[in-house]
N, C-alpha and C positions, 0 to 999 in steps of 0.2 A: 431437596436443596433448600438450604438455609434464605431467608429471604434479609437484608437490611432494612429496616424501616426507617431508622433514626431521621434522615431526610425529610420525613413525615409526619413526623409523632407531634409538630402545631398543628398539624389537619387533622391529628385523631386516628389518622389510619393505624389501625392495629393491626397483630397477623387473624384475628377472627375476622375483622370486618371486613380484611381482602378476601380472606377463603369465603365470606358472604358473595362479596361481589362476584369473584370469579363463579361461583356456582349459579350466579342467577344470569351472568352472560351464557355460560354452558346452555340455561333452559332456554335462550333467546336465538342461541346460533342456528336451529332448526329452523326458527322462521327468517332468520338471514338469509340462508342457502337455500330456502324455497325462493325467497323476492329472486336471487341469482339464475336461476333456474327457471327461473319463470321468464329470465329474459334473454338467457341464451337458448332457451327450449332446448334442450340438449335430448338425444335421443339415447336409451338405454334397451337392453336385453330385456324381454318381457319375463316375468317369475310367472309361473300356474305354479299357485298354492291356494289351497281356502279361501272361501269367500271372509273376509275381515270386516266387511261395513260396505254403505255405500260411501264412504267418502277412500276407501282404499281405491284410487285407481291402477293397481297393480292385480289385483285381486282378482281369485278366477274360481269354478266349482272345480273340484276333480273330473280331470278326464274329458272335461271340456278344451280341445285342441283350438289353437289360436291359429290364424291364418297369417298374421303379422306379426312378427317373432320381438316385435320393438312397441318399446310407451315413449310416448314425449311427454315432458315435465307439463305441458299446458294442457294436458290432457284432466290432469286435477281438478282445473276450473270448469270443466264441463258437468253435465245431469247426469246420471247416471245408466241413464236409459241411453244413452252416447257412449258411454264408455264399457259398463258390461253386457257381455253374452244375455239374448235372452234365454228366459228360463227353457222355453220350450220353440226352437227355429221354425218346427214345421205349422207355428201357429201364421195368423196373418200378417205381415212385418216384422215376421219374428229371424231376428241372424247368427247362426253359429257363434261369427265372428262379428261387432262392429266394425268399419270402418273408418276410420278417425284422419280428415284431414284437415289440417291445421296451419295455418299462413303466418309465420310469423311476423305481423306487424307492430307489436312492442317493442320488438328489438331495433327495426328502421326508423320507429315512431321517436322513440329516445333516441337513437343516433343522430336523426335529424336535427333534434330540440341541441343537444351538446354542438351538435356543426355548427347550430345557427348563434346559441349562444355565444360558445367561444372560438368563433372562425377567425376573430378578431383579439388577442391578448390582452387582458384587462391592464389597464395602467395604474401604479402604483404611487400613490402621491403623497408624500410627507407632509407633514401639518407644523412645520418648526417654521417660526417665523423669522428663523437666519436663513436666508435663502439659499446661502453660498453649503451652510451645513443640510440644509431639505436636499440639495442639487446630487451632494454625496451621499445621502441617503437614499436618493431612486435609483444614480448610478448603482450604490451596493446591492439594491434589493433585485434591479435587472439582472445584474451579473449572476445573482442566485439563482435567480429563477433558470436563466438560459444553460446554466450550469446542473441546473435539475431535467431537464428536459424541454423546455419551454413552451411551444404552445402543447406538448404533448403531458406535461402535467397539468395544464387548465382542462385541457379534454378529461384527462383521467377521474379528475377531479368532478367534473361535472358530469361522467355519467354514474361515478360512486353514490352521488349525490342525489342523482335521479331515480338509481334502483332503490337505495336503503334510504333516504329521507337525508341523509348528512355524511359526511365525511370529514375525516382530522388530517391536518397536516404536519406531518413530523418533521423538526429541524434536526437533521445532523451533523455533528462536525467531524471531518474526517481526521487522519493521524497527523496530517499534512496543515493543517489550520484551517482546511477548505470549509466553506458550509453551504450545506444542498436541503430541497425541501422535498420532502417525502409524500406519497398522497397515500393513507391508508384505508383502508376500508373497514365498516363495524364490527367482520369477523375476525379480523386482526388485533384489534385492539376496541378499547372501551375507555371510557374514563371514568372518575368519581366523581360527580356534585360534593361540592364545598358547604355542606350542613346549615352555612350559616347566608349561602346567598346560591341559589342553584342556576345561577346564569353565568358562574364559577366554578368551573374544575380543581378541583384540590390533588389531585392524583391523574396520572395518564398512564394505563397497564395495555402494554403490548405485548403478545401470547407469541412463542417460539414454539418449535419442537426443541426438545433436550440435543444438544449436541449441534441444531443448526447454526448459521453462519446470525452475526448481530447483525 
């Protein structure tokens, strides 16, 4: 699919230097979706295949029968000696199978910090020294907000922000004139640093599947 740039071509963005960026978010999104994972600890089907490393915590010898047919994502951050078989069971402390239990407290630890943060809705305050025009400008921006979800996109927001280090917030305007604030996450989208000041985004790329909905 053909891409427009024209909108861009003062920031420089070419179609090389997007196929740059997009390939170097592609190398980045693995360690996204580990931070996700790590904090929903999600539990999956265990594979026996080959030993791969000790940092494979999936990883098994042939023939080595597992007693627990599931891994949890937080099982990565363990020794190794915790997560695979040892070589030989009938030595002294030696087990078929590890036992792996795991308590998720990252995931209550972050939920807490978002509760406490924003149990409360940040207030939004205009800096215009016409009061009457500041006044319609918190009305406006309240109305967005509550329109977007209200306290439930400050939450969003703040545990995106907790897992991956940051999060973006998308304005969009609907068919209707409406406009709503979006909270995205870094797998969703990425931005460009502005070449000439990097505390400025020159560019904002948000990844679809082909065909899904904008």
């Amino acid at each position: 699919m053909r891409t427009d740039l024209a909108p861009f071509h003062a920031a420089g963005l070419t179609p090389a230097a997007l196929a740059q960026a997009i390939d170097q978010h592609d190398r980045q999104r693995p360690n996204l979706l580990r931070l996700w994972d790590y904090y929903r600890n999600p539990m999956r089907p265990r594979r026996a295949r080959r030993h791969a490393g000790p940092l494979d915590h999936d990883a098994a010898d042939p023939g080595l029968a597992h007693h627990t047919p599931y891994t949890l994502a937080q099982e990565a951050g363990l020794p190794a000696r915790l997560r695979l078989p040892a070589a030989d069971p009938a030595e002294p402390g030696g087990r078929a199978d590890p036992e792996v239990v795991i308590e998720n407290d990252i995931a209550w630890r972050i939920d807490a910090i978002v509760d406490f943060i924003f149990g409360k809705p940040p207030a939004l305050r205009a800096l215009s020294p016409d009061r009457a025009a500041a006044d319609a400008a918190e009305a406006a921006l309240a109305a967005v907000v509550e329109r977007s979800g209200g306290p439930q996109l400050w939450q969003d927001l703040g545990l995106i922000g907790a897992v991956y280090g940051r999060a973006h917030i998308l304005l969009r305007a609907g068919p209707d004139g409406s406009v709503t604030f979006e909270a995205v996450d870094p797998i969703r989208a990425f931005a460009i640093a502005d070449p000439w000041d990097d505390r400025a985004a020159s560019a904002f790329i948000i990844r679809r599947r082909t065909g899904a909905p904008q």
